[in-house]
N, C-alpha and C positions, 0 to 999 in steps of 0.2 A: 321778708318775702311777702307776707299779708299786706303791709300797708302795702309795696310796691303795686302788689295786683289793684288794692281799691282805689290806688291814685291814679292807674292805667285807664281804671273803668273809668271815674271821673271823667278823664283826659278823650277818652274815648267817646263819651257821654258828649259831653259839650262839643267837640267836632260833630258829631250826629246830626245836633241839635242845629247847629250853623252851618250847615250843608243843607239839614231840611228847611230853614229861613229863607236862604238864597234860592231855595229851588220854588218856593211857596212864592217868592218878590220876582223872581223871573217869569213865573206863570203869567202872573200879576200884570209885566208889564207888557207880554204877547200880547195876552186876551185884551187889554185897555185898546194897545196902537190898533187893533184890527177892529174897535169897536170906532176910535177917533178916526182912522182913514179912511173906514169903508162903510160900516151901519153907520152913524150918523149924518155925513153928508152925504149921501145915497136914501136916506130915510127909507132903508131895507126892514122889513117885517122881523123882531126875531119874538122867542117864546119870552119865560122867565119871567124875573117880576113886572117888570116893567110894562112887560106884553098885558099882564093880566091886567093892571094897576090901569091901563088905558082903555080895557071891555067895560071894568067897573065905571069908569068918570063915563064913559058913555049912556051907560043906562042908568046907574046910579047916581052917579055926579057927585061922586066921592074925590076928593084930590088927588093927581097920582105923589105928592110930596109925602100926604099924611097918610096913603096906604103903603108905599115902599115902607117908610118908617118904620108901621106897627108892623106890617107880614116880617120884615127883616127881625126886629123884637122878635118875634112869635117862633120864626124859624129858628133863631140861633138858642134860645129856652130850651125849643126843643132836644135840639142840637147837642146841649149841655148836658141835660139830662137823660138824654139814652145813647150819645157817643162820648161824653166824658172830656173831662178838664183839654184834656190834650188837644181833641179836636176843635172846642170851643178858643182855646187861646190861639192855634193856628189859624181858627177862624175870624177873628178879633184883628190879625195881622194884615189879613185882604181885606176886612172890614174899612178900616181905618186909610190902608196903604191903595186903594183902588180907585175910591176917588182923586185921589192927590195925583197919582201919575197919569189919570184919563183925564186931569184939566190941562197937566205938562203936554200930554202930545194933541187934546186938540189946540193949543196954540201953537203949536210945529204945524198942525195942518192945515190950523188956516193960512198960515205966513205960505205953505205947500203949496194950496190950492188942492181942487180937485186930479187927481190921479190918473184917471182913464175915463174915457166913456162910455166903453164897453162894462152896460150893467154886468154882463157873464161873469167878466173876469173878475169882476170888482166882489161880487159875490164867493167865486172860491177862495179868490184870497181872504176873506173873511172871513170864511167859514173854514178854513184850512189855519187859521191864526187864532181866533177862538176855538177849536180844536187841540191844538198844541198849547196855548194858554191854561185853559178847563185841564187838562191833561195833566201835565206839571204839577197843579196844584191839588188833584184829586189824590194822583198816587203818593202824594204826602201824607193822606188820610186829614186834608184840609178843604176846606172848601170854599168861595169867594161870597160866598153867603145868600142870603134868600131860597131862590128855587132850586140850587144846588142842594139843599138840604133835604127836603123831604127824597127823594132817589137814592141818597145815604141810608137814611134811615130803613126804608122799604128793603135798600138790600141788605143790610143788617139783617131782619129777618124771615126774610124767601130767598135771599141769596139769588135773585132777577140781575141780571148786567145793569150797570148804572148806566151804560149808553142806552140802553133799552128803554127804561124809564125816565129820563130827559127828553127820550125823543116820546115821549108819548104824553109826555107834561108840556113840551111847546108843541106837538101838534096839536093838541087840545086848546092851546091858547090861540094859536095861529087859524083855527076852525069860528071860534068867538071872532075873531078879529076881520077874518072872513064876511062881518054880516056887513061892515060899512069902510071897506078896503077895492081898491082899484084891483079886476081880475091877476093884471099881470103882476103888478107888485106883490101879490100873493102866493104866486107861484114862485117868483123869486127868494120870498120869506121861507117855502117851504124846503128850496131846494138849498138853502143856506144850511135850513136845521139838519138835511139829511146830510150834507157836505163836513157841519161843525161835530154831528155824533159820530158819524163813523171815525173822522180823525180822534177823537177821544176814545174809541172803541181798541183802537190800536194805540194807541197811546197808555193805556191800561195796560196793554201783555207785553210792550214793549222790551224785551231782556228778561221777562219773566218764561219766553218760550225754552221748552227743553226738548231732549230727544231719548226717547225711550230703545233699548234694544234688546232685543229676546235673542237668544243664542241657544243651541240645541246643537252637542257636542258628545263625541262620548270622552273626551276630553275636557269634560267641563270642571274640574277639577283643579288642573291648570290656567285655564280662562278665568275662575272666579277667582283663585289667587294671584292671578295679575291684576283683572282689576281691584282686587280690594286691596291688595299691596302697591302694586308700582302706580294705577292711574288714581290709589286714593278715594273709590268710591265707592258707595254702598250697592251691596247687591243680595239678590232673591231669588233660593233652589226651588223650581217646582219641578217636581213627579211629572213626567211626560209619558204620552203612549202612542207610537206609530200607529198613524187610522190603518194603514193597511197589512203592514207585519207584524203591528202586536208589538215591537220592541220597547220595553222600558227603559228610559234615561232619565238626565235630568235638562232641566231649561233651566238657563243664567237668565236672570233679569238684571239690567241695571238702567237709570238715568245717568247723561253724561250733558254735555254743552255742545251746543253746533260745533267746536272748537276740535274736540275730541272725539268725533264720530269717525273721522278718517284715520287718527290712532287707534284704536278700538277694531274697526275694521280692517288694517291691515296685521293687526297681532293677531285675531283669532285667526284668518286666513294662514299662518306664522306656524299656526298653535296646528291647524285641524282644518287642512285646505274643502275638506267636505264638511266643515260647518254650516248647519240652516240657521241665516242671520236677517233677522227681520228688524225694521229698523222703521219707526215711527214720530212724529212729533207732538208735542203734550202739551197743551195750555199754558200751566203753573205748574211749579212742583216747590214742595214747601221741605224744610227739616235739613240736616248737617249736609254741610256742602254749598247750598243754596239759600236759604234765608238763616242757614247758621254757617257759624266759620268752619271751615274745613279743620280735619285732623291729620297735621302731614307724620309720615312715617319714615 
């Protein structure tokens, strides 16, 4: 029965692992097509390294070849050494694998041609594709490397949203880039960066939102034995006091899934048609159930 389990985890292990590949190479290959159809032959503003690498050669006259090189170095060191093998090898995978499919699709674009002429549009779709690109490969706990990294690291520890701090790392670049940049193309740069974080911003919580519900029963005896038997989910008595009669009971806490809110709310109704059901929605929610497997009964 032991080996069985540890050949399971194995088994389980390596699916993991080549689910997070695919997810980390499909990012990979959004973020490229939306860099080949849209910023490059549109020569749109974005942040990143690239952005910076071209303030330096201006006032510096530093190469942007040999600054990407060393900052990418410098970044993924970092990288290694305060987020660990794990993040560095997924990071190694975009390293490598980003170039090679952003040379594939700009030969599809040129053979394409230009796309639209409407800069607008040309813009969200880029920014709407780097979005879900960046996105993909973030919540792998990967990253595509250079200025993706320092935002990792920052929210490691202050725990800042990493959309918040990308947007605040290319509008800093896109300000520099500001000093010898055509007005409107600026504005276009800028309104890409707000277009590529917010789709990243949601792309982070994506399936991680849950739904909280507090229940206030005097039945709650039966409510919390349903839910922790029949719907399988963890729950939390607290000590409750009516503000205006003074009555002591208890209050049912549980997290469930958008899935299961209209379950939920029609058994306690079931249970205790004058049930107070308040019913909320929750960022993340971490621990058995949710980022662990469930224990069926």
């Amino acid at each position: 029965m032991g080996r069985k389990t540890i050949r399971d985890q194995k088994n389980g292990d390596w699916k993991n692992g080549a689910r997070k590949l695919l997810v980390i190479l499909l990012g990979n290959v959004i973020y490229s097509a939306g860099v080949a159809f849209f910023v490059i032959p549109y020569d749109m503003l974005t942040g990143g390294t690239t952005g910076l690498a071209l303030i330096l050669q201006r006032f510096l006259e530093i190469p942007i070849p040999l600054f990407v090189a060393i900052f990418n170095v410098i970044t993924f060191l970092l990288g290694l050494w305060i987020l660990g093998w794990s993040f560095a090898a997924t990071t190694l995978v975009s390293t490598f694998f980003y170039p090679a499919i952003l040379q594939v699709w700009q030969m599809i674009a040129a053979e394409v041609g230009m796309i639209s002429n409407d800069m607008l549009l040309c813009t969200i779709y880029a920014g709407v594709m780097i979005g879900v690109g960046l996105g993909l490969v973030i919540r792998e706990g990967a990253s595509t490397g250079g200025m993706d990294i320092p935002p990792l690291i920052i929210n490691k520890y202050t725990g800042i949203a990493i959309s918040t701090l990308l947007t605040v790392f290319d509008m800093s670049i896109l300000i520099g880039r500001a000093l010898f940049s055509d007005k409107e193309q600026i504005m276009y740069g800028i309104l890409l960066v707000i277009i590529y974080n917010l789709v990243l911003e949601q792309m982070l919580v994506i399936g991680k939102r849950q739904v909280q519900i507090s229940i206030i029963s005097e039945k709650y005896e039966e409510i919390n034995d349903w839910i922790t038997g029949e719907l399988d989910r963890g729950s939390t008595l607290i000590r409750a006091e009516g503000g205006y009669l003074r009555h002591e009971t208890m209050q049912v806490v549980t997290v469930v899934s958008k899935r299961e809110v209209f379950k939920v709310n029609e058994k306690v109704k079931e249970i205790d048609p004058e049930a107070f059901i308040v019913i909320g929605q929750v960022g993340e929610v971490r621990g058995r159930g949710f980022t662990k497997g469930r224990v069926y009964r």
